[in-house]
N, C-alpha and C positions, 0 to 999 in steps of 0.2 A: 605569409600572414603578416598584415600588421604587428612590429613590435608591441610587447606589452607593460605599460610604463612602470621602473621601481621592481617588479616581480619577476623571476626564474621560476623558482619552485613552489611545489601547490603542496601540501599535507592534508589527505581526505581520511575522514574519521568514519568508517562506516562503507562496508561493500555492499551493501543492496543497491535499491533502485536510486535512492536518492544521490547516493557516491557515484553512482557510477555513470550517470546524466553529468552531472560535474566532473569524473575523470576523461570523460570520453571527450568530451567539450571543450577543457580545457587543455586538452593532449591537444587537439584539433589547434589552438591556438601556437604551438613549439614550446607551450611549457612542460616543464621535467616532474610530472603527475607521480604521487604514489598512495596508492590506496592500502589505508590498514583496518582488516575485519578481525572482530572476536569471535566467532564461529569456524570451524574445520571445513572444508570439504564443500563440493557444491551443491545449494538447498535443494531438498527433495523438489521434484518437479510436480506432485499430486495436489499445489495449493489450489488457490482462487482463481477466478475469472477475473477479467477487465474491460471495463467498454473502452475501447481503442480511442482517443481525442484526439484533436485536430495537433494538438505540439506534440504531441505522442510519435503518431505519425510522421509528419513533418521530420522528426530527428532521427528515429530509425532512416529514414530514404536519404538526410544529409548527411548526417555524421556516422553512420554506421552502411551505411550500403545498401539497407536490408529495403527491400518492397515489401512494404505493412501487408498488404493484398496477400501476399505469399504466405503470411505466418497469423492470418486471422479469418475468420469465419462469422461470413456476409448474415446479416438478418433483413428481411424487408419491410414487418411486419412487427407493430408491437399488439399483446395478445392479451386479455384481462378475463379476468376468471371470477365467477360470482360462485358463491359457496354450494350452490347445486351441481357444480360442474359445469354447465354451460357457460360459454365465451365469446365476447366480439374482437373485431382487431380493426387499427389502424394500421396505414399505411404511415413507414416510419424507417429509412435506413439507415442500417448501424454496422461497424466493425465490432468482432469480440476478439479478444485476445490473451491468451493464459500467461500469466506471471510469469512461469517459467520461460515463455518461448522470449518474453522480454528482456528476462534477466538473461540470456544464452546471450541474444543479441548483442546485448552491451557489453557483456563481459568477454566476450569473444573478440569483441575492436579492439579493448585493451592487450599491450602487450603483459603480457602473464608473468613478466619478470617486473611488474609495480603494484600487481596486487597481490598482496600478503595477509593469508588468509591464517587464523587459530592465531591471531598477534593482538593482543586485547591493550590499546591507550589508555595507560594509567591515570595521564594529568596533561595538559597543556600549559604552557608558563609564557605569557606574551615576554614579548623584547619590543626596544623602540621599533627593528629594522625586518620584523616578522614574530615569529613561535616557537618557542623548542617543544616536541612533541615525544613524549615520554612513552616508552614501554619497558617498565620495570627497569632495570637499571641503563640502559639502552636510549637515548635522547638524540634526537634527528629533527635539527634546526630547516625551518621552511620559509621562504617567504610570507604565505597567506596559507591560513587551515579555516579547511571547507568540515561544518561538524554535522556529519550524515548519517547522525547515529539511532535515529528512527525516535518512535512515539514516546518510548520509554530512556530519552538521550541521558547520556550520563555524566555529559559536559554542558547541558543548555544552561545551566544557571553561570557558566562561565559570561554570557549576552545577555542571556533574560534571566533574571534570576526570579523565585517564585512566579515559574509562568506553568508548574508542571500540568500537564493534560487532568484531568477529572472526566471520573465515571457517570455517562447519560445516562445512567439506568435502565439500558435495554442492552441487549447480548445476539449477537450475529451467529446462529448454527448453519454451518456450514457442509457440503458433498461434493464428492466431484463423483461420475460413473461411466464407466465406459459404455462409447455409444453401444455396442457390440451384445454389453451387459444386460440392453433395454429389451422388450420386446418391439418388431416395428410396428404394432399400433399404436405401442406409447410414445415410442422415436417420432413419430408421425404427427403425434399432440403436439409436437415443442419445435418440430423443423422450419427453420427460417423464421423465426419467431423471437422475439424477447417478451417472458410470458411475467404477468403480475396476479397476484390474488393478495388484493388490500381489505382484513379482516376488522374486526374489531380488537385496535389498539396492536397490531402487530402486520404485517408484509412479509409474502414469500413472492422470489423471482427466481429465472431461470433462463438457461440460453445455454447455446453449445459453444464450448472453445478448440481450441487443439489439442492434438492428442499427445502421445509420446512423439518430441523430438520435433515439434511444431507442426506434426502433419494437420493438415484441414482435410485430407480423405473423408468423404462419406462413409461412417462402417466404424473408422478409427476416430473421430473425434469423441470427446469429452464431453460429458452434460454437466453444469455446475451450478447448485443452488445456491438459495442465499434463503436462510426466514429470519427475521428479525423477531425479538419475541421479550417484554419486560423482565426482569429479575431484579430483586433490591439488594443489598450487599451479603447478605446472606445465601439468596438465593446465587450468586456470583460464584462466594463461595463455594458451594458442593457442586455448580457445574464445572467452574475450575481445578478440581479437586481428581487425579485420576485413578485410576482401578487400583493401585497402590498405596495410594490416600497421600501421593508426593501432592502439595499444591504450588499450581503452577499462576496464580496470582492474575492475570488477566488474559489469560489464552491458553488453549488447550489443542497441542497437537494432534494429530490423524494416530489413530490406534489406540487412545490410552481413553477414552470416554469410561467413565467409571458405570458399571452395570446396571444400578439404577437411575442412572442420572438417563441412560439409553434409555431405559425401559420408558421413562418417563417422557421422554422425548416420541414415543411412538406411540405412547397415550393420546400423548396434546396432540398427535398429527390425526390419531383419529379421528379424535372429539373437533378439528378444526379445521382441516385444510379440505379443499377439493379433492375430488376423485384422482382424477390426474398428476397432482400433485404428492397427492398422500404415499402415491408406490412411488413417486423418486426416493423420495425419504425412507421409505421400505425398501427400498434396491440398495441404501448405501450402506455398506459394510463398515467403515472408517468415518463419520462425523467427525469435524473439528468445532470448536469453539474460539471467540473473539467477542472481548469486553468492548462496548464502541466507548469513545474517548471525545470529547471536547478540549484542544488545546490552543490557546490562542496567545501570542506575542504581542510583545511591544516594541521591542529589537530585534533586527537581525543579527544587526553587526557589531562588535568592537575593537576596534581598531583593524585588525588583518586577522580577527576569527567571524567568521562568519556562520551562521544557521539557516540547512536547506531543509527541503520537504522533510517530512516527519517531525524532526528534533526543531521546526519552528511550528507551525501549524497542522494539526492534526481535526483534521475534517471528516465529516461524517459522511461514510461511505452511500449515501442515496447520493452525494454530489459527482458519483463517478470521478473525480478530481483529486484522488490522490497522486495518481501517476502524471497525470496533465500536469499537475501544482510542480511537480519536482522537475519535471522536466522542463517546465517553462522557466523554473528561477536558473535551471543550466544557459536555458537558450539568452536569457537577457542578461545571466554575470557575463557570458561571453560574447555579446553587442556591447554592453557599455564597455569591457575590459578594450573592443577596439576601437570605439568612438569617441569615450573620454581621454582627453588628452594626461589628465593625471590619474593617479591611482585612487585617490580621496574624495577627487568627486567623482570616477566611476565605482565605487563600492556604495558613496551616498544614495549616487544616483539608481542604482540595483538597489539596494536597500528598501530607499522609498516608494518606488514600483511594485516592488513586490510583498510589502506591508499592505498594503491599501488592496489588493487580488487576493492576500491572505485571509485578509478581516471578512472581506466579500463574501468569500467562500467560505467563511466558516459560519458568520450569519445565516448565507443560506442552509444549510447544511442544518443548524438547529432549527429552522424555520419548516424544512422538512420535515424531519423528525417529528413536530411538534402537530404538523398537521395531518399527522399519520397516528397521532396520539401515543407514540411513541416517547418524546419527551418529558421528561423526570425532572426533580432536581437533582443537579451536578451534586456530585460528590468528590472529595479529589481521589485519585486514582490509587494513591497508595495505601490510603484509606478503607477503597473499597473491596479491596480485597484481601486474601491473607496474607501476613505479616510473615507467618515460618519460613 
């Protein structure tokens, strides 16, 4: 590889998707990557879906090895659903792909002995000639720290300061179900399909992903919804809130949906969704919850800290571009890191690129929203929910 000027070592704040587009990336360049996550153990595999994007792609096949083909499941057809139950479709090819089989991918390139995982960054302290990067008493000097620490970062006001995300006023319930689980006349509604039913002031979609361990088997893949639905910060509140009244502030894991807050969710499916749709939502045992978030920057960078996907712009999920966003800011720190001759204007020049694709997407993304009747007014994020 081309040298890369001024820089050895990388300091990445955050193991998920975003860190690890940038460790993998920047391993691929011969710099000395270490990745540090505050979570244990690796994340349950029963999240979300993904529409597969073209830089998505693209990096699993270059920097990882993986054929996207292999680890996602083909749609031909997108499908819309009018509240009678009946439906038409366009012709419309898409990849889907489950978070988990993404996250296996990339963290699987990495060698295992630079990601350290239950090690929570307490602070960053820049220097003229890099960062000292803190874990409790413990400080591990880097050249440049990559800060990948998602929507709720705990370092972004180190670059953007007063940039945190705020609450849209709409809330994402979420299923996954195995295919297995369905009956096949229902499986048969949703196959090769990416399915929509755009209601009044709310959207539910759905699509198959993979199953355990990335299989796309017929039989073994995964069905995964998505409905979008208003709440004001109260109503945030007691969805967030779970069966043990812990509140969990803007998202709610698989298994703890609080009993009424269920009960109420299978209310509204009755009184609202299609036929077809109504028994996913009845088939799922585990519901999760997601506050959506508006978050948009003004900086990426200062000096040799930098902010990628999540911990800079936090986009709303109709843009399908949260994983695209993170991945692309890997693919273009690591072009400019070989095409700019110095280190200052290839961080500018990643910087600026990727400010201007930021703003983009995040515009669109509210424009969405909004013409979904979906959009609110912002609230900020910490705000909107509980404080305990």
């Amino acid at each position: 590889m081309t040298p890369v000027p001024d820089i050895e070592s990388v300091g990445v704040v955050g193991g998920s998707l975003g860190g690890l587009f940038q460790a993998v990336a920047l391993t691929e360049l011969g710099l000395d990557v270490t990745v540090w996550e505050r979570s244990s153990g690796r994340p349950d595999d029963r999240g979300a879906g993904i529409v597969l994007q073209p830089s998505v792609a693209w990096f699993l096949n270059m920097f990882c090895g993986v054929d996207p083909d292999r680890i996602s499941v083909p749609v031909t057809h997108r499908q819309f659903f009018s509240r009678d139950g009946r439906s038409h479709h366009t012709l419309m090819r898409q990849q889907m792909i489950s978070w988990g089989a993404l996250y296996t991918s990339l963290r699987d390139r990495l060698d295992p002995a630079r990601y350290h995982d239950g090690q929570q960054v307490t602070a960053l302290a820049p220097r003229p000639d890099g960062v000292d990067v803190h874990l409790g008493d413990t400080v591990h000097s880097v050249d440049l720290a990559i800060i990948a620490d998602g929507s709720a970062s705990r370092h972004r006001g180190l670059v953007a300061p007063d940039s945190a995300p705020r609450y849209a006023g709409y809330v994402a319930y979420r299923g996954v179900i195995g295919e297995g689980d369905l009956s096949e006349d229902l499986s048969a509604v949703f196959r090769d399909r990416f399915s929509f039913y755009d209601g009044d002031r709310t959207q539910f979609l759905c699509y198959f992903i993979p199953g355990d361990f990335g299989t796309t088997t017929p039989g073994e893949r995964r069905m995964n919804w998505v409905w979008y639905v208003r709440a004001d910060a109260a109503g945030l509140d007691r969805i967030t809130t779970d069966r043990n009244g812990t509140a969990h502030e803007l998202s709610l894991p698989p298994g703890l949906m609080a009993p009424r807050v269920h009960d109420e969710l299978l209310d509204r499916t009755r009184r609202s969704l299609p036929e077809p749709m109504r028994e996913l939502v009845e088939h799922t045992r585990e519901p999760f919850t997601q506050a959506i978030l508006d978050g948009r920057v003004t900086r990426m960078r200062n000096d040799r800290m930098l902010l990628t996907g999540d911990a800079a712009f936090v986009v709303r999920p109709h843009t399908a571009a949260s994983a695209e966003k993170a991945a692309a800011d890997a693919i273009t720190l690591f072009t400019a890191l070989q095409q700019v001759p110095s280190l200052d204007g290839a961080l500018r020049a990643w910087e600026k690129s990727r400010l201007a694709e930021g703003m983009a997407l995040y515009q669109h993304g509210v424009g969405l929203g909004h013409r979904l009747g979906l959009g609110g007014p912002a609230t900020p994020a910490a705000a909107a929910g509980p404080t305990g």
